[in-house]
C-alpha positions in Angstrom: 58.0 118.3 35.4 59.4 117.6 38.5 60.8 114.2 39.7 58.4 112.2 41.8 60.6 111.0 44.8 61.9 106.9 44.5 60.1 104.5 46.9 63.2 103.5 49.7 64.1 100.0 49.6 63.3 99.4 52.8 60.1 101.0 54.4 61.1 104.7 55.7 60.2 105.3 59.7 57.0 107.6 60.2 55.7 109.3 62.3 51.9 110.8 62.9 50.3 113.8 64.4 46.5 114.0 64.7 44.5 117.1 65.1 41.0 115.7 66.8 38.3 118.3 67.8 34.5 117.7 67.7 33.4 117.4 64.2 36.5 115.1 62.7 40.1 114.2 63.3 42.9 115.0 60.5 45.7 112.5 60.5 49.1 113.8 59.4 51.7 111.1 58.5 55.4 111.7 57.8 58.4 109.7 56.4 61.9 110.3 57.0 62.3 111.4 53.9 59.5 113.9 53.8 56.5 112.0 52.3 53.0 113.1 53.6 49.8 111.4 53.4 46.3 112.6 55.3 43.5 111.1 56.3 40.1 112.3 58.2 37.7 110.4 59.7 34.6 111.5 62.4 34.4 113.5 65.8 37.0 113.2 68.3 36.6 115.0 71.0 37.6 112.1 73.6 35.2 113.7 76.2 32.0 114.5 73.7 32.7 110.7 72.1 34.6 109.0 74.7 37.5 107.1 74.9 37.1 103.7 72.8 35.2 105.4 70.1 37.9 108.6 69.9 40.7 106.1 69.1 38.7 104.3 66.8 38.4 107.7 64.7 42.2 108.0 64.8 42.8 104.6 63.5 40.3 104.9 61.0 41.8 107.9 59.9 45.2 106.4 59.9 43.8 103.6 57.6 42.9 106.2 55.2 46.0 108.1 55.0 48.2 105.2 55.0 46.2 103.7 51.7 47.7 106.4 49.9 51.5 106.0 50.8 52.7 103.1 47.9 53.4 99.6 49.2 56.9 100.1 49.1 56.5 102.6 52.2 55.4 99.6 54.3 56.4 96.4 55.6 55.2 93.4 53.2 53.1 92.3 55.9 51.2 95.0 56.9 47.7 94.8 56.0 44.6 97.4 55.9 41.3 95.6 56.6 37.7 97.1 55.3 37.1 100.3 55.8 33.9 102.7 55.5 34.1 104.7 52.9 34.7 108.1 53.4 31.2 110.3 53.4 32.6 113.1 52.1 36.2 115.9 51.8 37.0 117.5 54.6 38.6 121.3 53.7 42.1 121.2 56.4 42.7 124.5 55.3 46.0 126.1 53.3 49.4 124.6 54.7 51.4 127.3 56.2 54.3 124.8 55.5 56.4 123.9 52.1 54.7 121.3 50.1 55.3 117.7 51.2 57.0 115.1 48.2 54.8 113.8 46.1 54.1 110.2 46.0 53.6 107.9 43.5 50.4 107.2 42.0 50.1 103.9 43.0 48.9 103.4 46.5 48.9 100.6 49.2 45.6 100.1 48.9 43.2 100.1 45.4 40.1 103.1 45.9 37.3 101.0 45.2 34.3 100.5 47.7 34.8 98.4 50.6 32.1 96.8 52.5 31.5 98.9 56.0 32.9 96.7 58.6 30.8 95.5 61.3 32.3 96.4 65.0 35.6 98.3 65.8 38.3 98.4 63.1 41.5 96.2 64.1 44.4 97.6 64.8 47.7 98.0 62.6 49.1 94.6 62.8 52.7 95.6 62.5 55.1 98.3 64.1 55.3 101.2 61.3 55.5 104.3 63.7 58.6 105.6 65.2 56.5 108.9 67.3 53.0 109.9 67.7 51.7 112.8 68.7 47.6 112.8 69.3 46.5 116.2 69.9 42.8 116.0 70.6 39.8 118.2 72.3 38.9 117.3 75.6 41.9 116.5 76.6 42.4 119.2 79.1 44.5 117.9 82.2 47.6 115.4 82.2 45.0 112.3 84.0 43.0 112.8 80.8 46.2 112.1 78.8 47.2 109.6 81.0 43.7 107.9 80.7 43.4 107.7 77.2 47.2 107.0 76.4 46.8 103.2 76.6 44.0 103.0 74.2 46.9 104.2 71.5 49.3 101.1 71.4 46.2 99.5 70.5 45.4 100.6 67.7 48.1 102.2 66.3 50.7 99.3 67.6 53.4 101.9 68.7 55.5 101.7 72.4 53.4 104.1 75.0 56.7 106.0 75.9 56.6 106.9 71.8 53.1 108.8 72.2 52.3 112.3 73.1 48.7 112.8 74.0 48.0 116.3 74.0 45.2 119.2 74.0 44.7 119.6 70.0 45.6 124.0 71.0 49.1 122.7 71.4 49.8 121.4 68.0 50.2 125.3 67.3 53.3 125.6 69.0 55.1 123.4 66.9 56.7 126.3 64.5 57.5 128.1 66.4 60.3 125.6 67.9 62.1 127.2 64.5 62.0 130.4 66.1 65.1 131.6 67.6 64.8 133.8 70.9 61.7 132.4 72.0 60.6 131.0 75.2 57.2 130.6 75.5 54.1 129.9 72.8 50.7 131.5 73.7 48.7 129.1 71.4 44.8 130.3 70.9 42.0 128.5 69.0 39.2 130.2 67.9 36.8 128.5 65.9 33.9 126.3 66.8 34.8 127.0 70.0 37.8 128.5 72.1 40.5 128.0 74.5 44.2 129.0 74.8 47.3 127.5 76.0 50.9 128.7 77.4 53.6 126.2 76.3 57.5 126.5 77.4 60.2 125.8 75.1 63.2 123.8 76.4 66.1 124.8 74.7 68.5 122.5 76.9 71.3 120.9 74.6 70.5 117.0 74.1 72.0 114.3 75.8 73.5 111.5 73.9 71.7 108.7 74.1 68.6 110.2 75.8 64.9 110.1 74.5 63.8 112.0 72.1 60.9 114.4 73.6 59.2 117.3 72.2 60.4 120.2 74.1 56.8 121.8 75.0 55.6 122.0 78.4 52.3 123.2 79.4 52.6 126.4 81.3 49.4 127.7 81.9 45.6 127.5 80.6 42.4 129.7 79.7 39.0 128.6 79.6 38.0 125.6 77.3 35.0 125.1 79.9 32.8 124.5 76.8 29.8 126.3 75.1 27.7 126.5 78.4 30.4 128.0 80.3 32.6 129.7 78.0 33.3 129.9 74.5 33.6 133.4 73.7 34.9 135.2 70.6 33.8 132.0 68.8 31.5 130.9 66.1 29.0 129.7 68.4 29.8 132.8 70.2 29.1 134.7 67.2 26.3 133.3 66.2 24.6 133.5 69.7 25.1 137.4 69.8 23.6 137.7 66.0 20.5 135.9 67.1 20.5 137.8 70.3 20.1 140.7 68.0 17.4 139.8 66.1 15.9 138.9 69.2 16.2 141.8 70.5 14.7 143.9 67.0 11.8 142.0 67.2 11.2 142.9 71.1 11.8 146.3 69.5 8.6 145.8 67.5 6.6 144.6 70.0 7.0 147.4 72.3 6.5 150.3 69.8 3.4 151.5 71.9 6.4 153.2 74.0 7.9 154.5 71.8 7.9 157.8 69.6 9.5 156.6 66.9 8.6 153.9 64.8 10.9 150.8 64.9 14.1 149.9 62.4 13.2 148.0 59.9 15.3 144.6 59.1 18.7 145.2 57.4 20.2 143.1 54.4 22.3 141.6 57.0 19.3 140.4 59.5 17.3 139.3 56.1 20.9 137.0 54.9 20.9 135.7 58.6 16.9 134.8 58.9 17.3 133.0 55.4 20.3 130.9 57.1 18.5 129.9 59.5 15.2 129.3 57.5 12.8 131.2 59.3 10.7 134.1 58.1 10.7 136.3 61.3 13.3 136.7 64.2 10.8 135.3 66.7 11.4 132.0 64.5 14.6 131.6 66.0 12.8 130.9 69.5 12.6 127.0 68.1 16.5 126.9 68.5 16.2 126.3 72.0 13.5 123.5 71.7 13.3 120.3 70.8 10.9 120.8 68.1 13.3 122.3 65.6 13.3 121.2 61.8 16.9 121.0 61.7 17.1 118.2 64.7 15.0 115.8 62.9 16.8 112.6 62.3 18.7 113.1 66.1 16.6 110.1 67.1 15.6 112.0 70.4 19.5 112.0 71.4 20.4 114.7 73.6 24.1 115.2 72.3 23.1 114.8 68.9 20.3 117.8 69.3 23.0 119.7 70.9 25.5 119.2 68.3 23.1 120.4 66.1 22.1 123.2 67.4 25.5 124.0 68.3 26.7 124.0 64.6 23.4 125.8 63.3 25.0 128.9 65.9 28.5 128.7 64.6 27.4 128.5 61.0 25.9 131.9 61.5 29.4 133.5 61.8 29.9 133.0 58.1 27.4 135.7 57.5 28.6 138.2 60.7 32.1 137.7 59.0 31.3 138.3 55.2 29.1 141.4 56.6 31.4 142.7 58.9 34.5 142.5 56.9 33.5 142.6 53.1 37.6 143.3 51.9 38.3 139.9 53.9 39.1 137.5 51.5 41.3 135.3 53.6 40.9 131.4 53.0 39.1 130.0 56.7 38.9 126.5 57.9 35.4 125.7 59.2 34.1 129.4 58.9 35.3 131.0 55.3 33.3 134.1 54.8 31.1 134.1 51.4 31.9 136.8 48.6 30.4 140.2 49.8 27.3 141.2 48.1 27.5 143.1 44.6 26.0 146.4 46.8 28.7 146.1 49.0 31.6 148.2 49.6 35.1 148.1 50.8 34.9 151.8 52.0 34.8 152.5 55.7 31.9 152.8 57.2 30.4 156.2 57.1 28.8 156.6 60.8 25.5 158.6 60.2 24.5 156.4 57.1 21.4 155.7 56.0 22.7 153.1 52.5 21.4 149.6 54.2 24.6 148.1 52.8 26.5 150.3 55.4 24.5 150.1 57.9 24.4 146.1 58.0 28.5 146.7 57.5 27.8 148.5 60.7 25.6 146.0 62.7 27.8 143.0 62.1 30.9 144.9 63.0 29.5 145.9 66.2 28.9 142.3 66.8 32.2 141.1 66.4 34.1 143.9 68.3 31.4 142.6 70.5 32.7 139.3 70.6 36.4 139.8 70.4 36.5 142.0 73.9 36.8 138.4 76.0 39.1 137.1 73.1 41.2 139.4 74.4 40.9 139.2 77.6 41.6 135.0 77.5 44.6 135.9 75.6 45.9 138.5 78.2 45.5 135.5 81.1 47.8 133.0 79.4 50.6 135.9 80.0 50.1 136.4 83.3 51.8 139.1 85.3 54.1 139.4 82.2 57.2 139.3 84.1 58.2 135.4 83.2 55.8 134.7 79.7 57.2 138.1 78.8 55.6 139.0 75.1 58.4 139.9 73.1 60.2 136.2 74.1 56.7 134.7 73.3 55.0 134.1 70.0 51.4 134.2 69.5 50.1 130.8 67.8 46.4 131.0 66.0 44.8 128.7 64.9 40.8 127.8 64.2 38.5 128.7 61.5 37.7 132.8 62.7 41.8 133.8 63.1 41.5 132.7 58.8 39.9 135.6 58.9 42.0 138.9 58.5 39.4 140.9 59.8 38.4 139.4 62.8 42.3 138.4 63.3 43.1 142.3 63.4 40.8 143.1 66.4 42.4 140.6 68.8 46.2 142.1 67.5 44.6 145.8 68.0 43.0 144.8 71.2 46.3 143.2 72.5 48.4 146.5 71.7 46.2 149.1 72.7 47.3 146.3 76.7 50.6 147.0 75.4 51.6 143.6 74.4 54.4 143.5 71.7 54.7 140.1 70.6 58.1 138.5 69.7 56.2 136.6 66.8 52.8 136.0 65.7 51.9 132.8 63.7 48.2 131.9 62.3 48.2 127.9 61.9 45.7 126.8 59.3 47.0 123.7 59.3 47.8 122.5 62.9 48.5 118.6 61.8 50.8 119.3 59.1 52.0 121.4 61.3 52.5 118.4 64.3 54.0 116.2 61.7 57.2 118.4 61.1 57.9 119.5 64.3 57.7 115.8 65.5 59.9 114.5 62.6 61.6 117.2 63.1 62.4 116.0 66.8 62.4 112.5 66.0 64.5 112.1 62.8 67.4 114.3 64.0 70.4 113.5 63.4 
């Protein structure tokens, strides 16, 4: 049995990364001496949910993971007032990283129910953090770092020249400032939605006495525009092109007076997709673009909240593209983990000319996602540029989001990139991108 770590005598400096996208935040925070605790709390997207109520998720996050670090972690005085209690687990994926020390079983905080608190949590009443680093969606240009960066010290009670707000794409870099010979990270998310990042490394020696800064410096950009403008190769994207096909089989039906031949008939993989969604026929799916849909009951009549919804019901859809199109994946996925194949399925390439409907729904959801991966690709390509200063084999290729879990749909954006003739000096998939923040910040911040 191994030796749970001793509580320092004097409470260790932390530091904390946070991963916020649309759906929750993950809070990572480190000690010194190599301690982690997490916490998750709702959406934080700071342009979807706005400033004030973006930095209340992080703090209630931070609440959550700091109940678990023993008393002796903290200073006597610090204090964690009511907190909601947490709805439900949040899955952060399989660290890519060595396990963390184990604390001690005793945390700051007891686990039974607190009363929800009325109005915005307080913030942390004492200094605890030595760094933070807040990568979050929506924040896409340096003004929208710069405009949320004050709402940080108060919450979080930590100098603003000690915070890094960030785009949550560049919380991928962080491992690869490990790497030797490399001087550029092309860091791409694909999972709810997309976007892609170019980040420099600064390898310049440090100056004694000098802050202590991350050495990642935003490069370049690709899209990020949101579902309406963008978004492709993503679960929403996915999900749009497998209803697009249905769509499109039951047009086939209705036009059979011009035709010769009488029309397919639905495949295993339309039948699993039609049961998602809970609708008998394709034509069914039409209610996905109103606003009289079952599954937006209870939004109140709120606009974002019926988008949300309806935004989620496309990206869920992937599951079933992926476990179709790639029944041999059996890759872990954050957000979008494809189900176990079917028992009639088979691991065997697909034999073109079948009739078996197992291989011939292998077939349709395959087409969909080499479908979907071409402007993958292509967004990946423009954070390169002309190649001649983000030169591939000096850059590594950072991905991260639900879809690049999977193996399958992974190995058409690295086919599609070498058959451009890009050799990449290293390629990294990031399931966890907080843990991932957390040690390359302490990593920066504690160095001796």
């Amino acid at each position: 049995m191994s030796r749970l770590p001793t509580p320092p005598t004097v409470p260790p400096s932390l530091v904390l990364c946070a991963d916020g996208g649309g759906s929750k935040v993950c809070v990572v925070i480190r000690t010194e001496d190599g301690v982690e605790v997490r916490g998750t709390a709702g959406p934080c997207n700071v342009q979807s949910v706005g400033f004030p109520n973006a930095a209340q998720a992080i703090l209630l996050a931070t609440y959550r993971a700091l109940s678990q670090l023993p008393g002796s972690y903290l200073p006597k005085d610090f204090s964690i007032p009511p907190l909601p209690e947490q709805e439900s687990t949040v899955n952060t994926g399989h660290n890519t990283h060595p396990s963390p020390r184990t604390v001690p079983s005793t945390p700051f905080t007891s686990r039974t129910p607190s009363p929800r608190p009325n109005g915005p949590l307080p913030g942390i009443n004492v200094p605890i953090f030595a760094a933070a680093w807040l990568g979050l969606a929506g924040v896409n240009t340096a003004a929208d770092a710069n405009n949320f960066a004050p709402y940080v010290p108060r919450v979080l009670n930590i100098p603003q020249d000690k915070i890094k707000v960030s785009n949550d794409v560049n919380l991928l870099a962080a491992p690869a400032l490990e790497i030797p010979n490399i001087r550029h990270v092309v860091a791409v998310v694909c999972g709810t939605g997309t976007v892609g990042r170019t980040l420099r490394i600064s390898h310049s020696a440090r100056v004694p006495g000098a802050k202590r800064t991350l050495p990642l410096e935003d490069v370049a950009v690709s899209r990020g525009w949101g579902h309406l403008l963008c978004d492709e190769g993503s679960a929403f994207w996915i999900g749009r092109l497998a209803i697009r096909a249905l769509l499109s089989h039951a047009d086939r039906h209705a036009s059979s007076q011009i035709h010769s031949t009488p029309p397919p008939a639905l495949l295993p993989f339309h039948n699993d997709l039609l049961a998602y969604f809970g609708v008998p026929e394709p034509m069914g799916l039409i209610e996905l673009i109103s606003h009289t849909g079952r599954w937006i009951e209870g939004a109140g009549g709120d606009a974002s909240q019926v988008a949300s919804r309806r935004n989620a019901m496309l990206a869920g859809a992937a599951r079933i593209v992926l476990r179709w199109a790639f029944p041999e994946d059996q890759d872990s996925a954050r957000g979008v983990q494809p189900p176990s194949p079917p028992a009639t399925s088979t691991t065997t390439p697909i034999q073109l000319g079948s009739q078996d409907p197992t291989a011939l729904s292998q077939q349709a959801a395959l087409s969909i996602a080499k479908n979907a991966i071409v402007p993958l690709i292509d967004l990946t390509m423009c954070l390169l540029g002309d190649r001649t200063i983000a030169k591939p084999e000096e850059s590594a290729l950072a991905l991260g989001g639900g879809l690049m879990m999977s193996k399958g749909y992974r190995g058409l954006l690295l086919e599609g990139l070498r058959r451009e003739g890009v050799e990449w000096g290293s390629v990294q998939v990031i399931s966890d991108a907080a843990g991932a923040g957390a040690i390359g910040l302490a990593a920066v911040e504690f160095a001796k």
